[in-house]
Backbone and ligand atoms as CSV (ligand in chain L), in Angstrom:
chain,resi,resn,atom,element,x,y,z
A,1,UNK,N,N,-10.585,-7.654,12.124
A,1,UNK,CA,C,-9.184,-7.223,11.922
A,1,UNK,C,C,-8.996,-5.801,12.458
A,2,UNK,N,N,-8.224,-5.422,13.410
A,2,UNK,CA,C,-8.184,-4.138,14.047
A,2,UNK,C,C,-6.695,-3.729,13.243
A,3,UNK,N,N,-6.795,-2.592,13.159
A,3,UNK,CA,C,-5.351,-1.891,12.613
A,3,UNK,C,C,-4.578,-1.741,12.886
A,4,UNK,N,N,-4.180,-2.380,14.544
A,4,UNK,CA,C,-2.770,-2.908,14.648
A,4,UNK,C,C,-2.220,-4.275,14.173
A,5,UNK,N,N,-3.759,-5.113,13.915
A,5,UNK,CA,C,-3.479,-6.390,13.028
A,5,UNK,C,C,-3.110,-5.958,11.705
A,6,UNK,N,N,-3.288,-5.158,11.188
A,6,UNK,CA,C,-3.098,-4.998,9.726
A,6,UNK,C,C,-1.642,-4.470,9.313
A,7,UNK,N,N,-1.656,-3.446,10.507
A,7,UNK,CA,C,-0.115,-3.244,10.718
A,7,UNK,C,C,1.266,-4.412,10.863
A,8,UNK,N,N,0.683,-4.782,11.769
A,8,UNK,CA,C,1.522,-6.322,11.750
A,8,UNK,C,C,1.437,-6.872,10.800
A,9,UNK,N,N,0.791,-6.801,10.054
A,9,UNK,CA,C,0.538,-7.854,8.834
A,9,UNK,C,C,1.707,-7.429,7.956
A,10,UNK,N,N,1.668,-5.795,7.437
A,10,UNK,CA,C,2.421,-5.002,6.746
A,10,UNK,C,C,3.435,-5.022,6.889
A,11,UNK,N,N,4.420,-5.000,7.983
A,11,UNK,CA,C,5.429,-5.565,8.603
A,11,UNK,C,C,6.106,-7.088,8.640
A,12,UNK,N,N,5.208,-7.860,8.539
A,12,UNK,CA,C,5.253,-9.170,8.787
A,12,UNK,C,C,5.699,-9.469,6.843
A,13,UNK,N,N,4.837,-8.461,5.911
A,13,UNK,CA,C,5.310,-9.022,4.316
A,13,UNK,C,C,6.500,-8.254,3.888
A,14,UNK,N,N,6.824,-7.180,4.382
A,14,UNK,CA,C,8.440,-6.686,4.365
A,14,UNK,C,C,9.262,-8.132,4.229
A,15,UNK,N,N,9.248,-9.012,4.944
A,15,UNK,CA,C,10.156,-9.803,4.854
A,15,UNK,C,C,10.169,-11.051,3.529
A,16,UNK,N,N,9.095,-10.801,2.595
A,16,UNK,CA,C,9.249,-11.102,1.273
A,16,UNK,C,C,9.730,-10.289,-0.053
A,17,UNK,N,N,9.836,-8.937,0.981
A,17,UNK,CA,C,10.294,-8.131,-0.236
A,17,UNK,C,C,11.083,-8.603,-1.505
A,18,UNK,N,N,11.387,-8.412,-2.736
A,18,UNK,CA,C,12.238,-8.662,-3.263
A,18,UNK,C,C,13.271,-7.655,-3.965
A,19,UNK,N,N,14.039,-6.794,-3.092
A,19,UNK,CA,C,14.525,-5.500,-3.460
A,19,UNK,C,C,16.207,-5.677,-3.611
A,20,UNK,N,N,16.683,-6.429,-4.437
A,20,UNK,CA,C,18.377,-6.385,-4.301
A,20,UNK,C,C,19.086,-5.527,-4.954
A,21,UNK,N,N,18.029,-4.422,-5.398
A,21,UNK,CA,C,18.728,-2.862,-6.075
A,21,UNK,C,C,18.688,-2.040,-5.126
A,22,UNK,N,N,17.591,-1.680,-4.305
A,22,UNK,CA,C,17.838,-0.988,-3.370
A,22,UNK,C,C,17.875,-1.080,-1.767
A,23,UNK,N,N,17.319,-3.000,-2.043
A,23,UNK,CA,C,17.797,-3.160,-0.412
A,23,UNK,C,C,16.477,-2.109,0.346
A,24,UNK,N,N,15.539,-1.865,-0.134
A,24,UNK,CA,C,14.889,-1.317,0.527
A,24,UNK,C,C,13.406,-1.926,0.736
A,25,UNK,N,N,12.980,-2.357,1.916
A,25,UNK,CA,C,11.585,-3.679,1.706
A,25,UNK,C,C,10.839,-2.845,2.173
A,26,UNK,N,N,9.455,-3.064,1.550
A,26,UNK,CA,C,8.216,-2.515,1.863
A,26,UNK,C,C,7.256,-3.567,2.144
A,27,UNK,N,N,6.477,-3.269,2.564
A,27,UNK,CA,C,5.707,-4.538,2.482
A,27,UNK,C,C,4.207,-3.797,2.907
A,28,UNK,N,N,3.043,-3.873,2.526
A,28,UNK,CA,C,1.836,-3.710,2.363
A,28,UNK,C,C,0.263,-4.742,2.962
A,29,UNK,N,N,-0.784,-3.962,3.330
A,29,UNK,CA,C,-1.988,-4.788,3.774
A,29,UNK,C,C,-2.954,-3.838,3.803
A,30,UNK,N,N,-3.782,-4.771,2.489
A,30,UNK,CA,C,-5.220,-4.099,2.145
A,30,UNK,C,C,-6.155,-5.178,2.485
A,31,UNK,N,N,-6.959,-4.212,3.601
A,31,UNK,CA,C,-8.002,-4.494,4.011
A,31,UNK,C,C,-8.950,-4.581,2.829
A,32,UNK,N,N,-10.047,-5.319,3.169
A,32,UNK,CA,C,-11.347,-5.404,2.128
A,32,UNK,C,C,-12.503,-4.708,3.043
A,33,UNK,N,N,-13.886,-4.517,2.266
A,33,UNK,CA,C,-14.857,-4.403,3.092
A,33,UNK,C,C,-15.500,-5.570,3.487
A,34,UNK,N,N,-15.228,-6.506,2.953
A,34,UNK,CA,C,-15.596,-8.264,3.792
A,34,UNK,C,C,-14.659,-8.665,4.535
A,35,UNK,N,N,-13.739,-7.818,4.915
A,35,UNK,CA,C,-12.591,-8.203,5.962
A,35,UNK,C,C,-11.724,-9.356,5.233
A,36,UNK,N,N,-11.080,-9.570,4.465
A,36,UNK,CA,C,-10.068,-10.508,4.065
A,36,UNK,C,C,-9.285,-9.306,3.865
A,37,UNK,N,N,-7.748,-9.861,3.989
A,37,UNK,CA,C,-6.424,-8.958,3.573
A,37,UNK,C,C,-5.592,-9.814,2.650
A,38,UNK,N,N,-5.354,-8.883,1.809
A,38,UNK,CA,C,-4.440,-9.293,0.645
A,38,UNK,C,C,-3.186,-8.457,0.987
A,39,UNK,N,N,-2.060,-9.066,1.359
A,39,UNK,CA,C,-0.681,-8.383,1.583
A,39,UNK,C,C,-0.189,-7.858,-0.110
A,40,UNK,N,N,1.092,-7.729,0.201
A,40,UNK,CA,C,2.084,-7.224,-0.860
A,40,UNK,C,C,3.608,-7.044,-0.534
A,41,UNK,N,N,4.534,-7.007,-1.571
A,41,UNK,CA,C,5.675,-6.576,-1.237
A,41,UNK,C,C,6.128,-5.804,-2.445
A,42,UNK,N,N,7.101,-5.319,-2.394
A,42,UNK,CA,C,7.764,-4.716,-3.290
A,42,UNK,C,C,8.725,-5.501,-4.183
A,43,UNK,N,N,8.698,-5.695,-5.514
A,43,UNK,CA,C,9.116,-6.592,-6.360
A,43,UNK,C,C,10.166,-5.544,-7.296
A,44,UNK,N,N,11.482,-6.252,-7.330
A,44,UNK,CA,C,12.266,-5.224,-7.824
A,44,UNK,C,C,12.953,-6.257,-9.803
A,45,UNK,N,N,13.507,-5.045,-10.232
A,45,UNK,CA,C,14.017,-5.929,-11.462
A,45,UNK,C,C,15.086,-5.488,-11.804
A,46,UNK,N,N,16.645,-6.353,-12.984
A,46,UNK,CA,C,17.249,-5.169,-12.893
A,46,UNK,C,C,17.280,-4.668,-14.062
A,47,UNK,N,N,15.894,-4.489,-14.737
A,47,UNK,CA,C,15.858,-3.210,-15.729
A,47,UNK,C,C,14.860,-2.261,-14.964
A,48,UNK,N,N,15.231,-2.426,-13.624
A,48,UNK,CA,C,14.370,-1.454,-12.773
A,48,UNK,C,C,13.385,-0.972,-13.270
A,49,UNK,N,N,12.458,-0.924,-14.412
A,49,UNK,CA,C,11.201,0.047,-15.248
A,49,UNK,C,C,10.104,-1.208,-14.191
A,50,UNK,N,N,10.192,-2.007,-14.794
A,50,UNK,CA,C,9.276,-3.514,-14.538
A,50,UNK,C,C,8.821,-3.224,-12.923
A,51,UNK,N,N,10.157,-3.156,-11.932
A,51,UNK,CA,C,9.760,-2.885,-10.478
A,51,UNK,C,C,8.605,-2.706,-10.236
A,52,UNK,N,N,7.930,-2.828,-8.919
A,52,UNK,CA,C,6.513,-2.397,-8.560
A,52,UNK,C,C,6.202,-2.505,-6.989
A,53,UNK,N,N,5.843,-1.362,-6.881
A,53,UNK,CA,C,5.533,-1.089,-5.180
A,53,UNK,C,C,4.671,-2.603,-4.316
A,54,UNK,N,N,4.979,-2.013,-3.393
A,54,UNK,CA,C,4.693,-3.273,-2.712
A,54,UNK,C,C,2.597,-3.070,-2.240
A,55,UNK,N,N,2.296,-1.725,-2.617
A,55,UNK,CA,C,0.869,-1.274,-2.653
A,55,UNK,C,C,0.336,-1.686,-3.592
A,56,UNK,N,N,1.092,-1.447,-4.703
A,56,UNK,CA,C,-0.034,-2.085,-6.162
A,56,UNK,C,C,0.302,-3.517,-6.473
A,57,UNK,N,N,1.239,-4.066,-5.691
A,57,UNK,CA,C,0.751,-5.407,-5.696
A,57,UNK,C,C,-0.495,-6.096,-5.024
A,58,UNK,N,N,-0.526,-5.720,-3.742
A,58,UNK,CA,C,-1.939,-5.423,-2.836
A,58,UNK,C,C,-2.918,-5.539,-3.332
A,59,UNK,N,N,-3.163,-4.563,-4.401
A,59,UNK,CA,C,-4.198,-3.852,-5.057
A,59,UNK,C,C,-4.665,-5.223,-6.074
A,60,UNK,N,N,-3.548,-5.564,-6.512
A,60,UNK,CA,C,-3.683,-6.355,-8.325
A,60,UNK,C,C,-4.330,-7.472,-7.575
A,61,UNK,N,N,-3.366,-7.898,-6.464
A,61,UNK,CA,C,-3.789,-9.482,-5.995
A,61,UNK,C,C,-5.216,-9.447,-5.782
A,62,UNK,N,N,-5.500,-8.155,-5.194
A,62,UNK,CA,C,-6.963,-8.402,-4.828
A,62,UNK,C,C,-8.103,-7.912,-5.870
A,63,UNK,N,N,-7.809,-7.307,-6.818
A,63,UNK,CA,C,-8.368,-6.791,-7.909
A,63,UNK,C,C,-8.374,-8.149,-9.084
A,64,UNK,N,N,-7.440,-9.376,-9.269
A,64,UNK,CA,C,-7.718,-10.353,-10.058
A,64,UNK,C,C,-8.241,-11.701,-9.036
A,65,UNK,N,N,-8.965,-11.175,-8.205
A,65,UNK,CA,C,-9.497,-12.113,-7.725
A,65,UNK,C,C,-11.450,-11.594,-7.078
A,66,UNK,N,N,-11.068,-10.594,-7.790
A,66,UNK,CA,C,-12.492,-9.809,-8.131
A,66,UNK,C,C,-12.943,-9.125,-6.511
A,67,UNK,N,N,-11.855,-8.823,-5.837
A,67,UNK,CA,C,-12.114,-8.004,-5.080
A,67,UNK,C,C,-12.378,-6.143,-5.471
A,68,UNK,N,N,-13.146,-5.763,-5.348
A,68,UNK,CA,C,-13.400,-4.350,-5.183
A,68,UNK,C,C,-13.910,-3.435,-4.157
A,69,UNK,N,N,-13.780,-3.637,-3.400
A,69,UNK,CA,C,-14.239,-2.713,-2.205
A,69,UNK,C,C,-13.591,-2.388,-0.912
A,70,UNK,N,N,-12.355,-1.687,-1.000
A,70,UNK,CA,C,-11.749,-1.870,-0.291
A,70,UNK,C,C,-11.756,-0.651,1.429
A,71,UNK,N,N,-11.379,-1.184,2.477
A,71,UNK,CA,C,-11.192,-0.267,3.430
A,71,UNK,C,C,-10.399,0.966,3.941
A,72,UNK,N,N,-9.180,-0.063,4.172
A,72,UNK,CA,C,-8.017,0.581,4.410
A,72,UNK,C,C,-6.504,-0.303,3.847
A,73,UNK,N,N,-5.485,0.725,3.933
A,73,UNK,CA,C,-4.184,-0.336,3.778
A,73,UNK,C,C,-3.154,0.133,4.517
A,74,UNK,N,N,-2.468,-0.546,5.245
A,74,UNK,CA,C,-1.291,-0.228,6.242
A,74,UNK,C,C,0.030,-0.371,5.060
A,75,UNK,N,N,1.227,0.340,5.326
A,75,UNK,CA,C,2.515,0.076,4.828
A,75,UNK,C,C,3.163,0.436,5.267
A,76,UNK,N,N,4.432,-0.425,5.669
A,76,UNK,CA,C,5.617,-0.338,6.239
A,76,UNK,C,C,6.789,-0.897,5.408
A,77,UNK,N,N,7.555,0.177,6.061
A,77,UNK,CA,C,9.181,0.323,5.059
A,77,UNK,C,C,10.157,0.614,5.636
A,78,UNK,N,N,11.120,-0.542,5.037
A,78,UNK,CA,C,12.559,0.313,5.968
A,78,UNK,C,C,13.946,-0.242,4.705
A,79,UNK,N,N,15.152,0.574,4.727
A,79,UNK,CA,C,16.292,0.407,4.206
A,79,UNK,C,C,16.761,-1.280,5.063
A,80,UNK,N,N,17.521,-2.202,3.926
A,80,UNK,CA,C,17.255,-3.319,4.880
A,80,UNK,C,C,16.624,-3.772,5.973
A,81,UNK,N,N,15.585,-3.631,5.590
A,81,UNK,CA,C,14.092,-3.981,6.808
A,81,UNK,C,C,14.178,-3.639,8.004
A,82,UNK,N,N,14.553,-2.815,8.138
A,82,UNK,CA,C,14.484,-1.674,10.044
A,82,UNK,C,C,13.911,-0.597,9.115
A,83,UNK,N,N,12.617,-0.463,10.021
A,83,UNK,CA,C,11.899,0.835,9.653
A,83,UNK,C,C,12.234,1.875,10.729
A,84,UNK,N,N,12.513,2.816,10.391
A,84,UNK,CA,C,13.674,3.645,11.136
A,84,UNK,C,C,12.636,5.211,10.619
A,85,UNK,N,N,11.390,4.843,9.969
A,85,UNK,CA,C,10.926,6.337,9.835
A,85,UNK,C,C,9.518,6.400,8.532
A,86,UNK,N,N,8.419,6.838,8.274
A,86,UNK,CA,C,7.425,6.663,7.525
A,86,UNK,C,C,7.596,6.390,6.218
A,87,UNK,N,N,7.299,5.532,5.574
A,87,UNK,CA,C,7.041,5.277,4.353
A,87,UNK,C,C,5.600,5.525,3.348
A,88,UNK,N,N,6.117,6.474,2.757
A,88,UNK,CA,C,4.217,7.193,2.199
A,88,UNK,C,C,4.090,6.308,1.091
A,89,UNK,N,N,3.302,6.050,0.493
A,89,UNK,CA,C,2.934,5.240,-0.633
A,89,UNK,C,C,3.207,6.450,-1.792
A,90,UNK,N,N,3.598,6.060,-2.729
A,90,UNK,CA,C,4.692,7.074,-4.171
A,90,UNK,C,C,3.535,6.999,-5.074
A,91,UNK,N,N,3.597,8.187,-6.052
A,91,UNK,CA,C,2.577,8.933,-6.430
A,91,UNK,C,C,1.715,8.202,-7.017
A,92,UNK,N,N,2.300,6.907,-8.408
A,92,UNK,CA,C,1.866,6.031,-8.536
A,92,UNK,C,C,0.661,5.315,-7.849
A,93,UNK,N,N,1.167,4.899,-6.581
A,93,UNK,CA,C,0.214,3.925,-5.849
A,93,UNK,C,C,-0.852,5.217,-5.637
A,94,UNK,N,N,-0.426,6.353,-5.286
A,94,UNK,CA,C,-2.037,6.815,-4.463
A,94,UNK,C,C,-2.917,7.003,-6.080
A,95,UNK,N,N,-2.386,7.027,-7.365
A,95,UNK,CA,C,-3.293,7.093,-8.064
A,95,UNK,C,C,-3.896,5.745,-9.026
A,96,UNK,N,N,-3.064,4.693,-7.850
A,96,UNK,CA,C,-3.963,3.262,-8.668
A,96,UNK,C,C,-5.007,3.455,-7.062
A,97,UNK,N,N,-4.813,3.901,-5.840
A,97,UNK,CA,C,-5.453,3.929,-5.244
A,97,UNK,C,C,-6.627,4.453,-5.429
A,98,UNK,N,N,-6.369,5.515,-6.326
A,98,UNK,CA,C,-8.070,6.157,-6.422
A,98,UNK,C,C,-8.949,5.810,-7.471
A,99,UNK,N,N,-8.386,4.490,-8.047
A,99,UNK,CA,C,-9.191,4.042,-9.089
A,99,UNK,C,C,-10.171,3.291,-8.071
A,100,UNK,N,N,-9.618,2.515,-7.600
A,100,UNK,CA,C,-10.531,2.006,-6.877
A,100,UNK,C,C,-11.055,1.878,-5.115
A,101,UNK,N,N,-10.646,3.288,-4.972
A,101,UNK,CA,C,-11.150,4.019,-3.744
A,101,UNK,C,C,-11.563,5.163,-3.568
A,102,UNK,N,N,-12.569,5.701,-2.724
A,102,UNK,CA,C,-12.963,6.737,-2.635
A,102,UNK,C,C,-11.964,7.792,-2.127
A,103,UNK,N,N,-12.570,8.686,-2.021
A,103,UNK,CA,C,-11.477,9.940,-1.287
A,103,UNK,C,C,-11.102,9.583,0.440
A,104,UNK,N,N,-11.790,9.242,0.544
A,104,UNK,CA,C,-12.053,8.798,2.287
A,104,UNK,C,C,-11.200,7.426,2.533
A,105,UNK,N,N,-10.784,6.928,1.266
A,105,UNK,CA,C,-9.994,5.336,1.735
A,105,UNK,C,C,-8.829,5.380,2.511
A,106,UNK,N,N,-8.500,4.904,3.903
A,106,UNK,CA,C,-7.346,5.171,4.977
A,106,UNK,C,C,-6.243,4.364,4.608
A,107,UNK,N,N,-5.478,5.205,4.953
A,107,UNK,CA,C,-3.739,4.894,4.731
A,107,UNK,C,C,-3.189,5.048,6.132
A,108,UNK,N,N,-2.424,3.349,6.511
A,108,UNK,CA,C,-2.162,3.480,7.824
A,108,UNK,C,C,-0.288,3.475,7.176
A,109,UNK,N,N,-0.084,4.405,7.871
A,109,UNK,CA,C,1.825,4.873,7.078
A,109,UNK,C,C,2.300,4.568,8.299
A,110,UNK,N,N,3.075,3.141,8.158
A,110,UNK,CA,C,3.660,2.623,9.436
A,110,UNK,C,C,5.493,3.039,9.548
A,111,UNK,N,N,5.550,3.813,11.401
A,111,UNK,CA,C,6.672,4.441,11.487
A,111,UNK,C,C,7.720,3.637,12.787
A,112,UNK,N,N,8.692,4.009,13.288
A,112,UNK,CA,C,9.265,2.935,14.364
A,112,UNK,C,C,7.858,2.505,15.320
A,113,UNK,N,N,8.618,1.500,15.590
A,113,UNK,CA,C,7.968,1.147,17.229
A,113,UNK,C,C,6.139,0.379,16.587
A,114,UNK,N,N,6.190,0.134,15.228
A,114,UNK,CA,C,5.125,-0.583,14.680
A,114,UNK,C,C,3.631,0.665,15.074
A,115,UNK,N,N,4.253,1.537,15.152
A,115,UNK,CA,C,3.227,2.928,15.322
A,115,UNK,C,C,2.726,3.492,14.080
A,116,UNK,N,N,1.694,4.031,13.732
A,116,UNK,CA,C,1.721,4.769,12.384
A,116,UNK,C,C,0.888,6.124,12.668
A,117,UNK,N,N,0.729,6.328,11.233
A,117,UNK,CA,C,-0.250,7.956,11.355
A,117,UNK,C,C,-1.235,7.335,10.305
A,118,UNK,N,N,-2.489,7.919,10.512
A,118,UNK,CA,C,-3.457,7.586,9.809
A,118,UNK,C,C,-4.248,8.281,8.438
A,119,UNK,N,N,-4.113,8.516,7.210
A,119,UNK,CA,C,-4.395,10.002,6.473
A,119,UNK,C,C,-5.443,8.903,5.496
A,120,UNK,N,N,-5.853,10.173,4.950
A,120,UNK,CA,C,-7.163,9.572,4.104
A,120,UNK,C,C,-6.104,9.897,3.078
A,121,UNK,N,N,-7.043,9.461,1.548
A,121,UNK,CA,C,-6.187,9.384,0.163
A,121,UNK,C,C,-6.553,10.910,-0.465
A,122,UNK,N,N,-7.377,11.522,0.132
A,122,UNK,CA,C,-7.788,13.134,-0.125
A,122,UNK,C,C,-6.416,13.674,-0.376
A,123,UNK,N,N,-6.039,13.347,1.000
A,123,UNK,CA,C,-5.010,14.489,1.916
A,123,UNK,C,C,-3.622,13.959,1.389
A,124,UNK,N,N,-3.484,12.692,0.669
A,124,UNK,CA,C,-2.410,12.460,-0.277
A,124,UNK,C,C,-2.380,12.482,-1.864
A,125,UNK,N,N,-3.389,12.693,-2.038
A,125,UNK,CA,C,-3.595,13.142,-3.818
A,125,UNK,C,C,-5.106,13.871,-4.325
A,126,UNK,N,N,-4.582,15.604,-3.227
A,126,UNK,CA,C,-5.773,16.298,-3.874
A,126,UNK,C,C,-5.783,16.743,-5.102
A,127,UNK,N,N,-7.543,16.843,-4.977
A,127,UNK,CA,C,-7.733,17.473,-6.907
A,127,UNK,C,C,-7.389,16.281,-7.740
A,128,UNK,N,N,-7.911,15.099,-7.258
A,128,UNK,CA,C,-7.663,13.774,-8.018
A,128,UNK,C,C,-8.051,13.910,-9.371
A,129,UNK,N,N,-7.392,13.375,-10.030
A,129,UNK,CA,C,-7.882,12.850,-11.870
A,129,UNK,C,C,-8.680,11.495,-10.977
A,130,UNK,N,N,-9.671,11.300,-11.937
A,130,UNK,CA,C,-10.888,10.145,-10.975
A,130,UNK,C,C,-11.613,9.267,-11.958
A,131,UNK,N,N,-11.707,8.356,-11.640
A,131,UNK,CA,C,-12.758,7.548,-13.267
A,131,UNK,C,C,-14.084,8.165,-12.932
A,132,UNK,N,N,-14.744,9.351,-11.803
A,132,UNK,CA,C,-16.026,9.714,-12.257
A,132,UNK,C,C,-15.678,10.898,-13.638
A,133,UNK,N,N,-14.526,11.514,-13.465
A,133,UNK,CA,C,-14.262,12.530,-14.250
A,133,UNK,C,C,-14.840,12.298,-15.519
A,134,UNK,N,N,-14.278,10.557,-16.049
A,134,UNK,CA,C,-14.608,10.014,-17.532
A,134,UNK,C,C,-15.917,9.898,-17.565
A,135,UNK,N,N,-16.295,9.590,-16.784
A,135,UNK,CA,C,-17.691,9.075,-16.918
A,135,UNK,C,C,-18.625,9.971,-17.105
A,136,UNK,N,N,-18.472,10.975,-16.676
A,136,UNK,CA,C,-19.046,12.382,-17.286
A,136,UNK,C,C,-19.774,12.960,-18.419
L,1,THU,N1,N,8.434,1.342,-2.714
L,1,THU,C1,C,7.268,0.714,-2.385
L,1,THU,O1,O,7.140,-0.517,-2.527
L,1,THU,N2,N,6.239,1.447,-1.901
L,1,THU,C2,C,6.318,2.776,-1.625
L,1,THU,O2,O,5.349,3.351,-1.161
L,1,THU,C3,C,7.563,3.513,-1.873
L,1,THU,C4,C,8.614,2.765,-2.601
L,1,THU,C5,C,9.550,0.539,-3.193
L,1,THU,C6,C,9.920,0.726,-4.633
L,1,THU,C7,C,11.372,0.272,-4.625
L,1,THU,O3,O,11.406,-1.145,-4.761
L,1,THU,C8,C,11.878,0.636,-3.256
L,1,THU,O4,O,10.720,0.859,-2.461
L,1,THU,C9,C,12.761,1.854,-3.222
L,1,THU,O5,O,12.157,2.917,-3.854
């Protein structure tokens, strides 16, 4: 799986979004380290609390199916599905991200033209709170 496949992928689950509060679709793809991808979308409600990013769905699908080891994850977002500009994963996701990723786990933040930028989860939630902290 190369990371313009994954990108496409991310793009490709935008179109399950389920967002009719804000009309805004995301859609998500987490790589594994055995190479399978578990997509995601963004699931909306209208007691809006319930809602949930279209990353930690990613995460759950592949976390109740006893995946743990993950690579990377692409996400793409747009206001009625034209991505018109980067979508970062919200504070939330980067800190279900670091439950079960290292500092080094890649975030492909997909922008027009199915292009992205590439950042580690360091460089989006330094000075992490961390489950080694507990373990301590
Ligand atoms: N959203 C995501 O799914 N992922 C992000 O990284 C940012 C925000 C969703 C939540 C909500 O359904 C909509 O985008 C607007 O905030």
């Amino acid at each position: 799986m190369t990371e313009k496949e994954l990108v496409l992928k991310a793009i490709e689950s935008m179109k399950n979004s389920y967002s009719p509060y804000s009309n805004f679709k995301v859609g998500a793809a987490l790589l594994t380290e055995s190479g399978k991808v578990y997509t995601g979308c963004n699931i909306e409600n209208v007691a809006f609390g319930p809602s949930i990013c279209a990353e930690r769905v990613a995460f759950f699908k592949a976390i109740s199916e006893n995946e743990n080891n993950f690579s990377k994850i692409a996400v793409a977002g747009g206001k009625n599905g034209i991505i018109s500009s980067s979508t970062p994963p919200c504070g939330v996701c980067r800190q279900v991200m670091r439950e079960f990723c290292n500092d080094d786990f890649e975030i492909l933040i997909v922008r027009e033209n199915s292009e992205y930028d590439k950042v580690l989860l360091k460089d989006l939630l330094p000075h992490s709170f961390k489950p080694e902290i507990l373990s301590k």
